[in-house]
C-alpha positions as CSV (number, residue, x, y, z in Angstrom):
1,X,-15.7,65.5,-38.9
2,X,-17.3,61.9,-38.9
3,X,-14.3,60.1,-38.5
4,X,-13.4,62.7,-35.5
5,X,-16.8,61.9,-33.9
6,X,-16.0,58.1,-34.6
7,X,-12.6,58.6,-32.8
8,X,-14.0,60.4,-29.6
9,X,-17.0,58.2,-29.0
10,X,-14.8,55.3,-29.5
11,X,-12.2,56.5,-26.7
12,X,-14.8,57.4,-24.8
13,X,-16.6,54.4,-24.7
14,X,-12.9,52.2,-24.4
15,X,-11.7,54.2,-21.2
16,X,-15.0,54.0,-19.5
17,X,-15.4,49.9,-20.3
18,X,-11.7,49.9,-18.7
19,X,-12.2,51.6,-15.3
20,X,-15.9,50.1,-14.7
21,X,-16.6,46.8,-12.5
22,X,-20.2,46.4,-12.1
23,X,-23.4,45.8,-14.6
24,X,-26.7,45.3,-14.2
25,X,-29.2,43.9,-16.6
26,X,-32.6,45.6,-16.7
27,X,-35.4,42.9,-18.2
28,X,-38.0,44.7,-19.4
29,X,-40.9,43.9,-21.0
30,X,-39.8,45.3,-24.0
31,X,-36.9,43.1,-24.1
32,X,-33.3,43.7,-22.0
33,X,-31.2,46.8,-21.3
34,X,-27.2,46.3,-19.8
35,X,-26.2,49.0,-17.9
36,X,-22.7,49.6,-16.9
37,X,-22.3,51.4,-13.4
38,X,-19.7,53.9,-13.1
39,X,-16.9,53.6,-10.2
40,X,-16.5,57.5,-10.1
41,X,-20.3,57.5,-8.7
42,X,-19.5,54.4,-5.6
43,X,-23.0,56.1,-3.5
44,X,-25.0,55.6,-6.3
45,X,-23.4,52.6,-7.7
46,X,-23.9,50.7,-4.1
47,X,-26.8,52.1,-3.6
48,X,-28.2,50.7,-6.1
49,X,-26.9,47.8,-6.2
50,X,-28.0,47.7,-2.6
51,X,-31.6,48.3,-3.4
52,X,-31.8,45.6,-5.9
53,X,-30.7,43.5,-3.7
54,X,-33.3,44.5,-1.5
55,X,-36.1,44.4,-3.3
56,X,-36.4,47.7,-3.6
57,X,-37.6,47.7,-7.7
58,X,-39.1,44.3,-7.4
59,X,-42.5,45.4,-9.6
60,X,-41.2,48.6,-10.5
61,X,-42.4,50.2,-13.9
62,X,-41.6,52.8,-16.1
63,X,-43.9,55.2,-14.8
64,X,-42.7,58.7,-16.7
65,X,-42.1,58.7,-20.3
66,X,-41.2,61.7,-21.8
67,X,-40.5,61.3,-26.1
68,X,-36.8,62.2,-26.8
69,X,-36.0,63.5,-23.1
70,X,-35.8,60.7,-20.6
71,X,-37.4,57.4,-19.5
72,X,-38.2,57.3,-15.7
73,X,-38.6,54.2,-14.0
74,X,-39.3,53.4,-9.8
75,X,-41.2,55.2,-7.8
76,X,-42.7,59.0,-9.1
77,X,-41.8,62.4,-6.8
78,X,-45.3,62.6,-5.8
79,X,-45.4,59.7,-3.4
80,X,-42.2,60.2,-2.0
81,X,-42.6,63.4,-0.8
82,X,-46.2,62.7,0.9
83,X,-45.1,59.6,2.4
84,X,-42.4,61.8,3.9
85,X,-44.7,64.7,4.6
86,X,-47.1,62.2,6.3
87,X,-44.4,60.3,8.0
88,X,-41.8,63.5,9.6
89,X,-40.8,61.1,12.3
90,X,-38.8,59.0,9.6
91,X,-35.6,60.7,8.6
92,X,-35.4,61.1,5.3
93,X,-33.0,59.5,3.0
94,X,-31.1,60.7,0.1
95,X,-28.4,59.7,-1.5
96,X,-25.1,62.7,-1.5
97,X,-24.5,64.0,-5.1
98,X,-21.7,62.8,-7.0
99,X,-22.0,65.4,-10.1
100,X,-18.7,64.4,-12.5
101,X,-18.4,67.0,-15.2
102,X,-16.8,64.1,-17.1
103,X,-20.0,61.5,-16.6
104,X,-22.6,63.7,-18.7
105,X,-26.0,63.3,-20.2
106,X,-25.6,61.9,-23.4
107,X,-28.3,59.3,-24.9
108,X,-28.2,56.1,-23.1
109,X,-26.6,57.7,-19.6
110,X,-28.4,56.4,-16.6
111,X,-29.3,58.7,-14.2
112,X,-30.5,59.1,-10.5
113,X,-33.8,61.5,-9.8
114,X,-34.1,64.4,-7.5
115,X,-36.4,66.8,-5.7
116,X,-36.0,70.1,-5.6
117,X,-33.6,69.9,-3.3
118,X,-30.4,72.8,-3.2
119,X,-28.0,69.9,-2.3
120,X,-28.8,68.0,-5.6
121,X,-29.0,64.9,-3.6
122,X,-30.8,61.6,-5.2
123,X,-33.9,59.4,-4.3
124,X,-32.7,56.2,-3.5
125,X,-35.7,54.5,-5.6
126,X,-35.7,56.1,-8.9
127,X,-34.0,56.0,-12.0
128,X,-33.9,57.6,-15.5
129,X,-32.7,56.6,-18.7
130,X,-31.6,59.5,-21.4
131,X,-33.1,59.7,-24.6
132,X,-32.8,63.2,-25.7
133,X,-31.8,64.5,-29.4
134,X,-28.9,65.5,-31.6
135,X,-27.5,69.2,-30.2
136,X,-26.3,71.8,-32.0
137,X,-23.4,73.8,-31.5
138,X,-25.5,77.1,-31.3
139,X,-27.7,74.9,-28.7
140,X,-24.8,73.8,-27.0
141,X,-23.5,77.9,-26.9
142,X,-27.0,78.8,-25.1
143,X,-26.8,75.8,-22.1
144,X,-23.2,77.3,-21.6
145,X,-24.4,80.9,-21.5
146,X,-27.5,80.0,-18.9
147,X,-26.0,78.0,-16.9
148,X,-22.4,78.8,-16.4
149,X,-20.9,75.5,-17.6
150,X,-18.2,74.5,-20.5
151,X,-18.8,71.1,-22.7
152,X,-15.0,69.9,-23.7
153,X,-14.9,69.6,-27.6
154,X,-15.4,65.5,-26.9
155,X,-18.7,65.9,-25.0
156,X,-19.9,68.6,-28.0
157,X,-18.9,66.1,-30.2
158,X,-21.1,63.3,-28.9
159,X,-24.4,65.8,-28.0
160,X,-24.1,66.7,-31.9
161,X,-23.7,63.2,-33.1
162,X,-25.7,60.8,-30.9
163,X,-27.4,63.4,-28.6
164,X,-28.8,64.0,-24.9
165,X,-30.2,66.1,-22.7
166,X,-27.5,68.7,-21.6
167,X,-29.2,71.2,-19.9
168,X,-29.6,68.4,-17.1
169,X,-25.6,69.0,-17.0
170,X,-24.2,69.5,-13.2
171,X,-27.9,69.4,-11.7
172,X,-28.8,65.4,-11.4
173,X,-26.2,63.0,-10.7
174,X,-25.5,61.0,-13.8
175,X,-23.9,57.2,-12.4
176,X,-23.9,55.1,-15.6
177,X,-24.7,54.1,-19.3
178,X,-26.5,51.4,-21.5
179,X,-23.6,49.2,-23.3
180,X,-26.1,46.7,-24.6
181,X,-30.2,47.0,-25.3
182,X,-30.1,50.5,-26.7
183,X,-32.8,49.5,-29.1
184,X,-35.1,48.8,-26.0
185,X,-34.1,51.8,-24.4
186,X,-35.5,53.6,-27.5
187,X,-38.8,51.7,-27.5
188,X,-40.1,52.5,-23.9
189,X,-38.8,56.2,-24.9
190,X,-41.5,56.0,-27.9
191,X,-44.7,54.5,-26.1
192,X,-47.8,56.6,-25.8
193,X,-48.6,58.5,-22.8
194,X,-51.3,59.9,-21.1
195,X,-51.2,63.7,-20.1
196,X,-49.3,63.0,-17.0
197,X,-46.8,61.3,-18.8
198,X,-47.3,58.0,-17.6
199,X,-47.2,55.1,-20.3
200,X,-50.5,54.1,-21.5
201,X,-49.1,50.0,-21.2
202,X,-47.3,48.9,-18.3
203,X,-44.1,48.7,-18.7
204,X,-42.3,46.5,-16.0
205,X,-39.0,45.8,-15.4
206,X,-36.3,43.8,-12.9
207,X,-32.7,44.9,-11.8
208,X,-30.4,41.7,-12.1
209,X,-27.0,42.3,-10.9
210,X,-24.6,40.5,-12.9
211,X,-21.2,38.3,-11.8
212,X,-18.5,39.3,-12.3
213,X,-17.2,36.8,-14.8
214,X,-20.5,37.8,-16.4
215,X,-19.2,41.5,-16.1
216,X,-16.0,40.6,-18.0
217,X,-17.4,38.7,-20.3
218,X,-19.2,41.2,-21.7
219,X,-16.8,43.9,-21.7
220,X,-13.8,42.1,-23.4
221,X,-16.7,41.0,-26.0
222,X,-17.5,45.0,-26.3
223,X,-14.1,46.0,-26.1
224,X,-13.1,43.5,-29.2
225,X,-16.5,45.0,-31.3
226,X,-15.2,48.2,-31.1
């Protein structure tokens, strides 16, 4: 069973480093995070890509830090939706869903958050990171049961050996991973929090897009590693 885990996450990780052409590098005051953008997802992808080029995260934080679920980071819920509410002569923005049953919640995905909204679609300013924990198979039965959905053997596979959060399956748009800096990743996930969940030390971070000899650079070195 642990060289068949070994296998999957291997040709999991290979194929995506293949089909993938844009990374970012979060620097964070804990130290730096490389996220890999997925092609599958191109609204999200150049969205975001867009927005950092804007400005959009300059002095963004992680402002919602829940242990072993996700790490939030960009603006909270709250103040987007009164800024809208105060503001109804603005159209509001969102970004389409892109839900991929293939791009799923496993630890390190990067994800886009939402309102409670029944087209699923994405705030253009705010992003999670996936913690979660190691799944079980009886775990992984129930999320199927409640929500109508069917995890391939691979993405069992990985839930049960590195973890996630799957029950966030096929409701938030998931549009790319951490390759490098999953060790930081882990660190803002452990901070304390106050009751609201927000991280009792500031932790700041800045969007760098990367070339793209940067880019290939560190994907041949990955690719070789593993």
């Amino acid at each position: 069973m642990k060289l068949l885990c070994t296998i999957l996450l291997f040709t999991s990780f290979t194929l995506g480093l293949k089909a993938q052409t844009s990374l970012v590098k979060l620097i964070t005051s804990k130290g730096d995070i490389t996220l890999l953008l997925y092609d599958q997802t191109p609204k999200h992808r150049d969205a975001f890509l867009k927005n950092i080029k804007k400005g959009v995260f300059d002095g963004a934080r992680f402002n919602r830090v829940i242990k072993s679920f996700v790490s939030q980071a960009g603006e909270l819920d709250d103040p987007i939706l009164e800024r809208e509410k105060q503001h109804p002569e603005i159209p509001i923005v969102r970004i389409a869903a892109e839900i991929n049953p293939l791009l799923f919640h496993k630890k390190g995905a990067l994800g886009m958050g939402r309102n409670d909204n029944p087209a699923k679609s994405s705030y253009i300013n705010q992003i999670y990171l996936v913690e979660g924990k190691k799944q079980t198979d009886a775990q992984l039965d129930a999320i199927e049961q409640k929500k109508g959905v069917k995890f391939s053997q691979a993405q069992r596979e990985i839930y049960k050996s590195i973890g996630g959060t799957p029950h966030l399956d096929n409701d938030y748009t998931v549009f790319g991973e951490i390759i490098a800096g999953m060790d930081v990743a882990e660190a803002i996930n452990s901070v304390a929090t106050n009751s609201t969940d927000l991280p009792l030390e500031s932790i700041s971070f800045k969007p760098v897009i990367l070339s793209g000899k940067e880019s290939r650079e560190i994907l041949k070195k990955k690719m070789s590693v593993n």
